[in-house]
Z-matrix of the N, CA and C atoms (Angstrom, degrees):
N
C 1 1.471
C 2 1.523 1 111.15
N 3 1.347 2 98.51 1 146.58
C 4 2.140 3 87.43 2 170.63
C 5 1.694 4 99.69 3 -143.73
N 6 1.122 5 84.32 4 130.48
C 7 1.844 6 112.20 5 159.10
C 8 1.325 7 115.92 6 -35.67
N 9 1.176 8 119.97 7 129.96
C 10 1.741 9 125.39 8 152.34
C 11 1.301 10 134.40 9 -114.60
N 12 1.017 11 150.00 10 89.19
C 13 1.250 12 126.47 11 -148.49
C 14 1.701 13 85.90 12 -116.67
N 15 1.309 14 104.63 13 166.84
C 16 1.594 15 114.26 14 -156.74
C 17 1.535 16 94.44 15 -176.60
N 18 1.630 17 99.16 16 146.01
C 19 1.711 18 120.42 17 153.01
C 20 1.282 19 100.43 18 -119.45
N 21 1.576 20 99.44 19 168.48
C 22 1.644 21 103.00 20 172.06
C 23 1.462 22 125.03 21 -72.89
N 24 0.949 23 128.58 22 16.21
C 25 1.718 24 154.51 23 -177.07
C 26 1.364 25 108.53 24 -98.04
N 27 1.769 26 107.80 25 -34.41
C 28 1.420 27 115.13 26 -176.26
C 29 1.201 28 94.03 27 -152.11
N 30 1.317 29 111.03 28 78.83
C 31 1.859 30 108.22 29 170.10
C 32 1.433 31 140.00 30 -59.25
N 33 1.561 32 106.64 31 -17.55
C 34 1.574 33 120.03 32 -162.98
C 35 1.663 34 107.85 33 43.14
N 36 0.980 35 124.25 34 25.32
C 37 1.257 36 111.62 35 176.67
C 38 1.501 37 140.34 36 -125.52
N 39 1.274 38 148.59 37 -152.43
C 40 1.536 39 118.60 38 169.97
C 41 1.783 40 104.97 39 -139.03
N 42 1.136 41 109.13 40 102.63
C 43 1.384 42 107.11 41 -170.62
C 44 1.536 43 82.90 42 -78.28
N 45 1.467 44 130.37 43 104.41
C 46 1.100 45 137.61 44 145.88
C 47 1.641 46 106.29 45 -176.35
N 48 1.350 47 120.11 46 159.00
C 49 1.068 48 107.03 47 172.70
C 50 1.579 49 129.25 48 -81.93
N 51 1.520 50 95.52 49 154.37
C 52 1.906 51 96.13 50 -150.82
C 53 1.784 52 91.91 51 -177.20
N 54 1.937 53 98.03 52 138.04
C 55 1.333 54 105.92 53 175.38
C 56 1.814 55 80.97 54 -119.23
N 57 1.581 56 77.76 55 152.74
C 58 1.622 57 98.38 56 161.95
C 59 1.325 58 121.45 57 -49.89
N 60 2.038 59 105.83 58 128.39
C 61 1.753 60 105.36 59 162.64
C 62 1.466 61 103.72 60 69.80
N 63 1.179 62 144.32 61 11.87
C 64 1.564 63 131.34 62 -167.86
C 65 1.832 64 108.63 63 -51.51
N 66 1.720 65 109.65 64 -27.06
C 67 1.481 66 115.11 65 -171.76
C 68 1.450 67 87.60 66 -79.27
N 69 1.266 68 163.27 67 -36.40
C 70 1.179 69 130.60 68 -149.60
C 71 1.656 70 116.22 69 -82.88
N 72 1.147 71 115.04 70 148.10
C 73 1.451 72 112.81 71 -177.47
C 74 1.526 73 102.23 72 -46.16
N 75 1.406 74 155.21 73 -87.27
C 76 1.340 75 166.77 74 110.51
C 77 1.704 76 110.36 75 14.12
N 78 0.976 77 120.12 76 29.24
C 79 1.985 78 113.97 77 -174.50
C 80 1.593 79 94.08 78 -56.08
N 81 1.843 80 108.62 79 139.08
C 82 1.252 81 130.75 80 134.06
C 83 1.502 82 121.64 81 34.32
N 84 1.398 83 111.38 82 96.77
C 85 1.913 84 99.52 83 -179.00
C 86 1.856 85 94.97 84 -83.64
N 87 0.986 86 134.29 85 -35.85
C 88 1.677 87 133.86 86 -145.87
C 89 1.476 88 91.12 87 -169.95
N 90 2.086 89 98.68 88 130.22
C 91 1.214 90 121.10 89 -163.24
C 92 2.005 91 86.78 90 -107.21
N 93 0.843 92 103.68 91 156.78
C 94 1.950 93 113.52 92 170.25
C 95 1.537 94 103.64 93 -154.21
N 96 1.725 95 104.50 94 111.33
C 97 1.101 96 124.50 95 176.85
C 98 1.986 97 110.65 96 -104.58
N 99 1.342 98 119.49 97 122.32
C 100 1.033 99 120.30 98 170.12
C 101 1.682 100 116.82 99 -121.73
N 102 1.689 101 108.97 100 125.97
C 103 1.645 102 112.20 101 -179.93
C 104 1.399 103 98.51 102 -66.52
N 105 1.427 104 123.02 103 127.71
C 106 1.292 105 118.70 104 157.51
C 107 1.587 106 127.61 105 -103.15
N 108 1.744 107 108.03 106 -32.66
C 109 1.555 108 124.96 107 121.14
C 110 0.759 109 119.40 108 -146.07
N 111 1.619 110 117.37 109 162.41
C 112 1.680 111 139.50 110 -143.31
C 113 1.694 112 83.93 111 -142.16
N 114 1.757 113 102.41 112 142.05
C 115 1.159 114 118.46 113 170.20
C 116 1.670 115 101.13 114 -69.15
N 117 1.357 116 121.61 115 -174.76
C 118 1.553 117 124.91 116 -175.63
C 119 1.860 118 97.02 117 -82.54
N 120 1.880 119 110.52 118 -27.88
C 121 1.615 120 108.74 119 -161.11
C 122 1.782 121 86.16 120 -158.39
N 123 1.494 122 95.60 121 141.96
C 124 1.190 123 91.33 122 -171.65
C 125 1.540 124 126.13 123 114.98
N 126 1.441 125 115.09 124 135.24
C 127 1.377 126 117.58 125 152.77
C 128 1.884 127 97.85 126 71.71
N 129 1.920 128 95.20 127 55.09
C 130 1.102 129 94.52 128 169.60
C 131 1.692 130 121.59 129 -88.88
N 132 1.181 131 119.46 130 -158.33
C 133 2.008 132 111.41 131 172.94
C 134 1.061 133 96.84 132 -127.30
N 135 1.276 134 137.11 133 159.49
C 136 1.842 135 127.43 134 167.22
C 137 1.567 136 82.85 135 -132.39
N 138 1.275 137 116.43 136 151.52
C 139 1.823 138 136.94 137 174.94
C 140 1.735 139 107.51 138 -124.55
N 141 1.194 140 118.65 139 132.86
C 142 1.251 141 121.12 140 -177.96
C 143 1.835 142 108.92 141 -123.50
N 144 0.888 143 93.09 142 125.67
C 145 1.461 144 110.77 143 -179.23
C 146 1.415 145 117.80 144 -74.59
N 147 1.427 146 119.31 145 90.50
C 148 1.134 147 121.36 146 -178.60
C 149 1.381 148 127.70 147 -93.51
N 150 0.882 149 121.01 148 17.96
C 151 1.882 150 148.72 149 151.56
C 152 1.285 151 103.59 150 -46.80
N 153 1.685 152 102.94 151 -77.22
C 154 1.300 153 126.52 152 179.84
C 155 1.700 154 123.51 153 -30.96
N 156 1.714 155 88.47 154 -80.46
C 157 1.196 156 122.39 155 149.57
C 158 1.753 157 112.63 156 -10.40
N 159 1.627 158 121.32 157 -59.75
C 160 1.646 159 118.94 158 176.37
C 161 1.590 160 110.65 159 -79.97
N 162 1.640 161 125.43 160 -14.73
C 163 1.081 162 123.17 161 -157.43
C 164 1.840 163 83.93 162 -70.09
N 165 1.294 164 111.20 163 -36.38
C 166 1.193 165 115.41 164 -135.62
C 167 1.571 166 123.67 165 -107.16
N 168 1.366 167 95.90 166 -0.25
C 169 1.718 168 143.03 167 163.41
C 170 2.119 169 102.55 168 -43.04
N 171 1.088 170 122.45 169 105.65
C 172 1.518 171 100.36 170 160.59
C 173 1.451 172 110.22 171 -53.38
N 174 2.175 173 101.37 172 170.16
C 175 1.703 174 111.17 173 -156.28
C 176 1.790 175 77.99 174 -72.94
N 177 1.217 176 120.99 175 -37.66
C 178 1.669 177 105.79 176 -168.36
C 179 1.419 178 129.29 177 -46.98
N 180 1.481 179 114.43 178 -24.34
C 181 1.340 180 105.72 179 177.29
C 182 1.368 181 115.96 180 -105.25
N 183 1.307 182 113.39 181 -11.48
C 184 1.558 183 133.64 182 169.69
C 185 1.200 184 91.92 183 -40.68
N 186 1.640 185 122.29 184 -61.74
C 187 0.926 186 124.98 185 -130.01
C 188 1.672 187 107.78 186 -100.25
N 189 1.463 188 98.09 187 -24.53
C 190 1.742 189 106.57 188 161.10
C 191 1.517 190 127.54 189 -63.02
N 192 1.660 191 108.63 190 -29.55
C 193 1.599 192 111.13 191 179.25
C 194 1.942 193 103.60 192 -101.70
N 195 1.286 194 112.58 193 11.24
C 196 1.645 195 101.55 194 175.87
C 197 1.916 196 95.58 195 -73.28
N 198 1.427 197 91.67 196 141.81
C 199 1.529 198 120.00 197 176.30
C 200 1.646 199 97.02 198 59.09
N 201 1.031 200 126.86 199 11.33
C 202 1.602 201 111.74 200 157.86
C 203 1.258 202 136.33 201 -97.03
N 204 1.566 203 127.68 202 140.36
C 205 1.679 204 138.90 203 -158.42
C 206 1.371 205 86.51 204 -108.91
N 207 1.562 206 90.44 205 177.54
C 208 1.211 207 100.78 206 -176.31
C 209 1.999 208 95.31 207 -158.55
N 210 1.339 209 131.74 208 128.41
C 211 0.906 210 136.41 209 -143.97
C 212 1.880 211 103.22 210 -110.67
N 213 1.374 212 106.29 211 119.53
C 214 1.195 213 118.83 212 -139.04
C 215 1.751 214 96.30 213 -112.69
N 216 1.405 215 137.36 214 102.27
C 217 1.462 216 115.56 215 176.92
C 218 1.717 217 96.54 216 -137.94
N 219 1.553 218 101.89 217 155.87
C 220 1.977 219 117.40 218 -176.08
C 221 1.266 220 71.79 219 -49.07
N 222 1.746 221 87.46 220 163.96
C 223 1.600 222 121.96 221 163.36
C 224 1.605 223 104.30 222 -104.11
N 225 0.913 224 110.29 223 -167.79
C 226 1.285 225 133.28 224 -176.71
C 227 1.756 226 102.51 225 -68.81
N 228 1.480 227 109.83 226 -75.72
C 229 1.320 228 167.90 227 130.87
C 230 2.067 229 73.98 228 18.26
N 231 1.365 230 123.43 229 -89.39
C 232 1.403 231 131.54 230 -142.48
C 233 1.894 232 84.28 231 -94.69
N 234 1.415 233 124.12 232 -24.06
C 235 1.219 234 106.10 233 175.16
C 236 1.572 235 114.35 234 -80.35
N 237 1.195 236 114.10 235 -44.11
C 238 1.942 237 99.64 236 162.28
C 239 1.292 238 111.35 237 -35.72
N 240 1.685 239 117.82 238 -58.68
C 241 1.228 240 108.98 239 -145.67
C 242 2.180 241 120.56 240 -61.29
N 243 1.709 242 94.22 241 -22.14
C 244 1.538 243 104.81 242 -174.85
C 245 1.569 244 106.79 243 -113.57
N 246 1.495 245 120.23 244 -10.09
C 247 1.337 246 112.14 245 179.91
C 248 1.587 247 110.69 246 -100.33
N 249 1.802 248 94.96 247 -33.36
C 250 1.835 249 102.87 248 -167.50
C 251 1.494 250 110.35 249 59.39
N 252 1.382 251 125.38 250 -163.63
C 253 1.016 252 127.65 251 169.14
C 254 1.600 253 147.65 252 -51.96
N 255 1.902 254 106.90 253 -19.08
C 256 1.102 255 106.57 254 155.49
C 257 1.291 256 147.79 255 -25.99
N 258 1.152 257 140.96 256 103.91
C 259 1.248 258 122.31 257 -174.30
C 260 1.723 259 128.97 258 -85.59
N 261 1.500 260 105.01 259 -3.05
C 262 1.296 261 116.60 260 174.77
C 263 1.508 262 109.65 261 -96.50
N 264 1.092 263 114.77 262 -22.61
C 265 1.540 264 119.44 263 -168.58
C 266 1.642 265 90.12 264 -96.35
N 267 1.395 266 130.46 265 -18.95
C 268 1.495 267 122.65 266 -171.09
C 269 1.606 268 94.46 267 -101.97
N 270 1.371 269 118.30 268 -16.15
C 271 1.786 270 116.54 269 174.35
C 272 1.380 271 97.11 270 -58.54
N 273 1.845 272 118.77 271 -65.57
C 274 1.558 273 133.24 272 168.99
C 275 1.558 274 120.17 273 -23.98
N 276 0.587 275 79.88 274 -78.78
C 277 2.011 276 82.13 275 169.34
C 278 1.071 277 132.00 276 -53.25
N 279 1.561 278 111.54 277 -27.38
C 280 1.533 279 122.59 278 161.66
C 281 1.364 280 114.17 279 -67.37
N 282 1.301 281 116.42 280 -65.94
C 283 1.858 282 118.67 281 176.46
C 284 1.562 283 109.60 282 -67.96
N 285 1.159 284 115.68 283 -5.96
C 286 1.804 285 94.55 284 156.04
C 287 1.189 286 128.92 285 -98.03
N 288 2.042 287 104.77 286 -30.12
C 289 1.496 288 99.20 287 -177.15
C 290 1.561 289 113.99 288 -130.10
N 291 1.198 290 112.48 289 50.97
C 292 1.210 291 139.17 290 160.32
C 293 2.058 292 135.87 291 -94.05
N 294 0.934 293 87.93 292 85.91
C 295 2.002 294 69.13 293 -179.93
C 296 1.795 295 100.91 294 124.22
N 297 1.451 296 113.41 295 -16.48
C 298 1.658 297 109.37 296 -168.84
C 299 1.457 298 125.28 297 -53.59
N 300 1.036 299 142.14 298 78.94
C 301 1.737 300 120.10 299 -168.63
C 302 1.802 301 92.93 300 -86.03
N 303 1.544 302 91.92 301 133.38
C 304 1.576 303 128.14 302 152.16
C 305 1.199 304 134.36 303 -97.96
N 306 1.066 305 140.68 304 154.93
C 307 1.735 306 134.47 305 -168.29
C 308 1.584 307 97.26 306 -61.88
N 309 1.406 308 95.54 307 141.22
C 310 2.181 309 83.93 308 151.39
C 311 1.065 310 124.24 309 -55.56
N 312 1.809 311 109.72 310 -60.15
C 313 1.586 312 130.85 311 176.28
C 314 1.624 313 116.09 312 -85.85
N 315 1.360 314 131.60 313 81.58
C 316 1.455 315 136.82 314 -178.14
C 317 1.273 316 96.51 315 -47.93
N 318 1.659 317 112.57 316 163.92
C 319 1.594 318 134.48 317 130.50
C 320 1.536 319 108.23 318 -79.26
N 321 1.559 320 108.75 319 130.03
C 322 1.450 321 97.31 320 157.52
C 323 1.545 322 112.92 321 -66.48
N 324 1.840 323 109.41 322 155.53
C 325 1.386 324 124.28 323 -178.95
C 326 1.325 325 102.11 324 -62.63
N 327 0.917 326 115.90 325 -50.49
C 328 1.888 327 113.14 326 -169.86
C 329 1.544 328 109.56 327 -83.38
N 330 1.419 329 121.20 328 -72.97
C 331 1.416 330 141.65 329 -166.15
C 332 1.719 331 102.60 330 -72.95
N 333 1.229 332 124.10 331 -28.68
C 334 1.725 333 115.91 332 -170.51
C 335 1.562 334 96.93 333 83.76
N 336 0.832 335 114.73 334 -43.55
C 337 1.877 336 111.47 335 -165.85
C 338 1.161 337 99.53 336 -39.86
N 339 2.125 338 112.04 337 141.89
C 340 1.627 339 116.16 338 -167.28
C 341 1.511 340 93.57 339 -98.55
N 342 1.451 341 109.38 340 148.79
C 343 1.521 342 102.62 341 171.30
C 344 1.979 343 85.33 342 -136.08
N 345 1.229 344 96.64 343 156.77
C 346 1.837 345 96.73 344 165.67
C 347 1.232 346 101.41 345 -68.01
N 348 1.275 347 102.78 346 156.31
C 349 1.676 348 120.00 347 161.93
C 350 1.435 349 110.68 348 -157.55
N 351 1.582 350 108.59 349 87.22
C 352 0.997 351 120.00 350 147.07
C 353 2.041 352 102.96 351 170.18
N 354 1.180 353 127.30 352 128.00
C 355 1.713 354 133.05 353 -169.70
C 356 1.383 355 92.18 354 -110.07
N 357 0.979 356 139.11 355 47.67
C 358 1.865 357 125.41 356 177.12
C 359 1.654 358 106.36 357 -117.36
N 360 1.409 359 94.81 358 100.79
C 361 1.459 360 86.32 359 178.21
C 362 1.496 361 113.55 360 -72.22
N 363 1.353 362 128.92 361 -21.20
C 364 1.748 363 112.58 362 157.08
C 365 1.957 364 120.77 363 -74.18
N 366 1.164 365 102.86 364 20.25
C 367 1.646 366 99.23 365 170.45
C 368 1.006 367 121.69 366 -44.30
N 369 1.584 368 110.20 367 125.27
C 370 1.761 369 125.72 368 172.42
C 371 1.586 370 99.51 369 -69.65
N 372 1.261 371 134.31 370 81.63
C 373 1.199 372 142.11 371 147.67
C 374 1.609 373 120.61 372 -11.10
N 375 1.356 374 135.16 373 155.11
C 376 1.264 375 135.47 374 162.99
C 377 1.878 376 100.39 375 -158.86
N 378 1.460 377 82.82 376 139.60
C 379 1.609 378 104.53 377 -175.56
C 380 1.739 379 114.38 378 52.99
N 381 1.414 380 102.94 379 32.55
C 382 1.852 381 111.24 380 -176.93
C 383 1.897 382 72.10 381 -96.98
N 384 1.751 383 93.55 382 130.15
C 385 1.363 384 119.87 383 175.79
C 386 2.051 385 108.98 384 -96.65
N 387 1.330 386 106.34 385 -34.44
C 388 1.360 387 110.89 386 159.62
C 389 1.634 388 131.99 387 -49.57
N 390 1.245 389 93.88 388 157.74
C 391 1.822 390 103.27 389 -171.08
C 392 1.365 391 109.52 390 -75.05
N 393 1.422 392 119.85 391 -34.26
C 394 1.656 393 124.57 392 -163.83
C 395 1.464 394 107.24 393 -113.45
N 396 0.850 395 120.28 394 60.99
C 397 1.305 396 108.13 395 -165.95
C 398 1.663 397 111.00 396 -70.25
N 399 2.162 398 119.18 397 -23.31
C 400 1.304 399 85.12 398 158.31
C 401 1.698 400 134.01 399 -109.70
N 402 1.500 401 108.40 400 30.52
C 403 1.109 402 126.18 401 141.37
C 404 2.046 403 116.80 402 -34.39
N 405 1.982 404 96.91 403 -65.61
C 406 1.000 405 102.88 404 -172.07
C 407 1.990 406 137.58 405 -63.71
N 408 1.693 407 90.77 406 -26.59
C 409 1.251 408 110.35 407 -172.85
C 410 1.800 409 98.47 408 -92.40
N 411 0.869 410 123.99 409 -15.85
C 412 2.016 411 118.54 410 171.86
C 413 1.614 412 87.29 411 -77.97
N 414 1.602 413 117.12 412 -63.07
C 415 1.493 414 82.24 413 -173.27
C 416 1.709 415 142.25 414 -47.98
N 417 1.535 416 79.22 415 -30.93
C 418 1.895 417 87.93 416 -176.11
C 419 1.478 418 112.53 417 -80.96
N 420 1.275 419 123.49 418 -19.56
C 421 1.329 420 123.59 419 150.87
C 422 1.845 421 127.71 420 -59.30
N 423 1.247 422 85.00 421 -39.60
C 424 1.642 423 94.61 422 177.19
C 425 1.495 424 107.94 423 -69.42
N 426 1.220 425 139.75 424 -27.26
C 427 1.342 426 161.22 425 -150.20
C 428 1.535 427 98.97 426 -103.15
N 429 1.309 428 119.51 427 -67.76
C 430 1.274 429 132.35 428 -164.87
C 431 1.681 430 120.68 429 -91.85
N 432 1.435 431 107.08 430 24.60
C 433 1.148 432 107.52 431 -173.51
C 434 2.038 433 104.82 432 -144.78
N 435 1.335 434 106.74 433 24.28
C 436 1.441 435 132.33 434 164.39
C 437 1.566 436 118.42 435 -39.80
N 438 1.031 437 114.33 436 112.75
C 439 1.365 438 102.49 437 -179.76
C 440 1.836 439 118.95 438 -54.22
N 441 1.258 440 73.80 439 -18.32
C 442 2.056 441 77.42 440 -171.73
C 443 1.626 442 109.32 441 -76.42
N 444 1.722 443 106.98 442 15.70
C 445 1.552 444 106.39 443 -175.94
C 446 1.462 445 95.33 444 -116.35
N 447 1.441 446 113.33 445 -4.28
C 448 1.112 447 97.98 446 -165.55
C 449 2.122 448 125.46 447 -118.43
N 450 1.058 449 126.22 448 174.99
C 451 1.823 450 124.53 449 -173.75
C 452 1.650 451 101.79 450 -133.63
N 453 1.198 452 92.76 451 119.79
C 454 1.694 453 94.03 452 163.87
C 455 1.414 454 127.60 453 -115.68
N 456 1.468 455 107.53 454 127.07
C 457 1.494 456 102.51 455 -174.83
C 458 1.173 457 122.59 456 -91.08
N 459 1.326 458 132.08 457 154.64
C 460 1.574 459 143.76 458 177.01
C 461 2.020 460 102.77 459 -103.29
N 462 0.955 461 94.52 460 108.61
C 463 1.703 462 93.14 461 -166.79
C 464 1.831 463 106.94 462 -65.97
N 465 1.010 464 124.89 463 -178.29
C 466 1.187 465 131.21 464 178.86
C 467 1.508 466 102.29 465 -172.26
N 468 1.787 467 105.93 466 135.62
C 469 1.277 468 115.61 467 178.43
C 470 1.793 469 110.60 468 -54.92
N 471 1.473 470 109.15 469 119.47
C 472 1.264 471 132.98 470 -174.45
C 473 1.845 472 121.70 471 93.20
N 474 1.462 473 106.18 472 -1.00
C 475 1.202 474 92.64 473 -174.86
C 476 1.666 475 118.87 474 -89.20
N 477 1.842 476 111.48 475 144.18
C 478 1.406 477 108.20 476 -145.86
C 479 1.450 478 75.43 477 -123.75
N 480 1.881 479 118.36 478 128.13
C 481 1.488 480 135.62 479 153.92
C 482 1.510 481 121.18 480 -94.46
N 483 1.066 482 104.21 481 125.99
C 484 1.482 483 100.75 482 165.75
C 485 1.880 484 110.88 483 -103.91
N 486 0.881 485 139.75 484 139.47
C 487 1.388 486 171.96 485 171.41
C 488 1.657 487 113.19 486 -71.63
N 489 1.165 488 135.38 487 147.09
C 490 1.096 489 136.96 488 142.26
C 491 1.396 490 126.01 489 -117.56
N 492 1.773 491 128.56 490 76.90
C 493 1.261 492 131.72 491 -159.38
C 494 1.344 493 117.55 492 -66.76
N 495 1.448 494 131.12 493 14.67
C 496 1.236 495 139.11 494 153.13
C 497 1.338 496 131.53 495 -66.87
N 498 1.668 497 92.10 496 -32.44
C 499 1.716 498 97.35 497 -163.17
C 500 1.479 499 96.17 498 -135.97
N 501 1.507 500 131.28 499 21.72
C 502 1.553 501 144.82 500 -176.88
C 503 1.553 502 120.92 501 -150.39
N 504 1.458 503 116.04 502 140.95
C 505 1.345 504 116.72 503 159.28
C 506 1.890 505 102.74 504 -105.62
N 507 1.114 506 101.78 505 -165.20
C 508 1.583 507 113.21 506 162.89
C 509 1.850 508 93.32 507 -167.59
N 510 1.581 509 81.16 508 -158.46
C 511 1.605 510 93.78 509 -155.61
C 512 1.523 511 86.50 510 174.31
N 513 1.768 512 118.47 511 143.33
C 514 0.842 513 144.22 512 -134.22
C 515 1.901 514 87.56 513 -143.49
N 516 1.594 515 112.47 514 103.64
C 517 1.567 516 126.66 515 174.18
C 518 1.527 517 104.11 516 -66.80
N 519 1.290 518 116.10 517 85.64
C 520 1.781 519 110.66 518 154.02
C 521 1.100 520 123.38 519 -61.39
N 522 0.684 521 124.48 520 95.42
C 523 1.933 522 139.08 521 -175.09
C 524 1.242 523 82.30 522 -133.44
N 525 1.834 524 103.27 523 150.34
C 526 1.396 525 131.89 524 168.49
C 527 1.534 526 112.49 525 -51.41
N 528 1.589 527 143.26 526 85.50
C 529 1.055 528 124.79 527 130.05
C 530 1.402 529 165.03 528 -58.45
N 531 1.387 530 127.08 529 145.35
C 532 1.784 531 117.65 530 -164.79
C 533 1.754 532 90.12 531 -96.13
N 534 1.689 533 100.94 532 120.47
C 535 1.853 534 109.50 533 167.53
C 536 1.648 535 95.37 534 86.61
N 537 1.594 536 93.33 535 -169.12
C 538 1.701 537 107.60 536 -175.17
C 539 0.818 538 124.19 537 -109.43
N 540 1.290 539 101.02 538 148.62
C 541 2.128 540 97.43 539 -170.94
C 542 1.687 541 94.27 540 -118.47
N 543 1.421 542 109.18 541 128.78
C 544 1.771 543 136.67 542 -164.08
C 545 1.222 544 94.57 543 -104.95
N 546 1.025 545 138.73 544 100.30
C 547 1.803 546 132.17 545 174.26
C 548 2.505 547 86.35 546 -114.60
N 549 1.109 548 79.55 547 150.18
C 550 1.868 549 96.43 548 162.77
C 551 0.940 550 109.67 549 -135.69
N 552 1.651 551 127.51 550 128.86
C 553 1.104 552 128.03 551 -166.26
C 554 2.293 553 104.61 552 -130.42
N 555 1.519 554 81.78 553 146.95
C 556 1.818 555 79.61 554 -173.12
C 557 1.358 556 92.76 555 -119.01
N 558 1.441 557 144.34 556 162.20
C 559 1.221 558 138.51 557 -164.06
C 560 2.003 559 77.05 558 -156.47
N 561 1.748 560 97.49 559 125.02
C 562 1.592 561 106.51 560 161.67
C 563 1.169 562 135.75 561 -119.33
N 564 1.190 563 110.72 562 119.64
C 565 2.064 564 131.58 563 -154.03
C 566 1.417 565 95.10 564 -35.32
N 567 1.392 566 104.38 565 134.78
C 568 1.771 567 120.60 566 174.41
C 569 1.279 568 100.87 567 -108.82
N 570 1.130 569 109.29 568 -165.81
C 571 1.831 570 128.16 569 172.93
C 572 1.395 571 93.49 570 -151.99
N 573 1.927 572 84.51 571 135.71
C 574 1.557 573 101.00 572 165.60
C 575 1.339 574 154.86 573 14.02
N 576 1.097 575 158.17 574 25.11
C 577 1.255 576 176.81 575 171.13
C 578 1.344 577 111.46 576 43.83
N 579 1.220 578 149.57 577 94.75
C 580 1.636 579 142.13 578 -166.75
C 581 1.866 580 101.24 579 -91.01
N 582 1.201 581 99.58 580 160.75
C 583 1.475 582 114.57 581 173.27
C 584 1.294 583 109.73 582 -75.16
N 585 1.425 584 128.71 583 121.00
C 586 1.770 585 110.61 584 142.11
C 587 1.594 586 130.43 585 -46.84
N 588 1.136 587 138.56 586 148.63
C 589 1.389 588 141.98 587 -128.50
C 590 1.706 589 77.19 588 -156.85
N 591 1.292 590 148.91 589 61.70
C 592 1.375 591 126.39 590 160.47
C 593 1.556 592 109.84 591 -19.94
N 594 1.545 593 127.33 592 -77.32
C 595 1.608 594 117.59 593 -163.67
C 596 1.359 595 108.06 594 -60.29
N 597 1.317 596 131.90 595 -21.06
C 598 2.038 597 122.99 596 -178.53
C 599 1.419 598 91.93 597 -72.44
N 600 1.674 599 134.70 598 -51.82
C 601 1.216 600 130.39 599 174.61
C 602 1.559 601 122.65 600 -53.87
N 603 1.270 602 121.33 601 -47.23
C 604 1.121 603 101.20 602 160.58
C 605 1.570 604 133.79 603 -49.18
N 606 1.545 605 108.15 604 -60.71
C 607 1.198 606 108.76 605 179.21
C 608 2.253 607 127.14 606 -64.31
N 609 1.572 608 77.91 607 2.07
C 610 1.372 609 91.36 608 174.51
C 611 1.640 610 106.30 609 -65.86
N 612 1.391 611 97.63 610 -68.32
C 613 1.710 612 134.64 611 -177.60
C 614 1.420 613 101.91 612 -38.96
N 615 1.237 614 118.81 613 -52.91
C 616 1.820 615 129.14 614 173.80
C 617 1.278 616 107.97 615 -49.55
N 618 1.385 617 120.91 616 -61.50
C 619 1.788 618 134.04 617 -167.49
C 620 1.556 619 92.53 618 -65.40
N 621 1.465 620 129.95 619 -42.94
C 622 1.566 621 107.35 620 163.85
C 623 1.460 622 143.98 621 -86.92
């Protein structure tokens, strides 16, 4: 697990929506957030349900992101923050999390259920057969980022979240807080990201 401690001056955090690790070949199955201290106001999390979010997708764009990736590498931005100036430890991070494409629309690991995974309306696309492709990804961002998909928490000293980064993003409320907010966070090893397959799911659903 590792500590964060942060003011709103220096949040460490990403007021945008974002799941853990998306560049690593293997990103994050289950996020665990624990308050260790919480300002009095302030520096809430919001989680968006991106399950939901695909149920609720018209068949047209369903049908534009089936079998399409989307090519996932660190920024600049998250490579300072764990390599710094090293240049061997910033080579490392480059050849692992550079270049990965993941589905847009996952299978969950356990359940199959498709949730999106990925909000970048500049996404480097792969195997998108369409002309606009970022035509296509503002809509599905615009679509999939509804408040009515989403929960925001008010933290409280000791309270411990667990996450499901298969089928959720979050995002971190920068709003002005008074003092520091201590969150520890544990992140638990996933595997690879698989495609949803609409026809294997159907014919799944039939065979039961």
């Amino acid at each position: 697990p590792v500590t964060v401690e942060a003011t709103s001056d220096e949040p460490l955090g990403t007021d945008s929506w974002h799941v853990d690790f998306p560049y690593l070949p293997s990103p994050p199955s289950i996020g665990i957030l624990n308050a260790i201290e919480v300002p009095s106001y302030g520096g809430d999390t919001m989680w968006l349900n991106l399950q939901l979010a695909y149920e609720r997708l018209p068949d047209r764009i369903r049908a534009d992101l089936d079998g399409v990736g989307v090519n996932h590498s660190i920024g600049e931005f998250f490579l300072d923050r764990y390599a710094g100036g090293d240049p061997m430890l910033r080579a490392l991070w480059k050849r692992v999390c550079v270049g990965n494409t993941h589905p847009v629309v996952r299978a969950h690991p356990r359940t199959g259920k498709p949730s999106v995974y990925t909000l970048d309306t500049q996404a480097e696309l792969v195997g998108f057969e369409g002309s606009d492709p970022s035509r296509l990804m503002a809509e599905l961002v615009e679509r999939s980022t509804s408040l009515n998909f989403t929960c925001r928490w008010r933290w409280q000293e000791g309270d411990v979240v667990f996450y499901d980064q298969a089928a959720t993003f979050h995002r971190l409320i920068i709003d002005p807080w008074p003092g520091v907010r201590r969150m520890r966070r544990t992140l638990v090893e996933g595997q690879p990201p698989t495609a949803y397959e609409p026809a294997i799911a159907v014919s799944s659903a039939k065979a039961e």
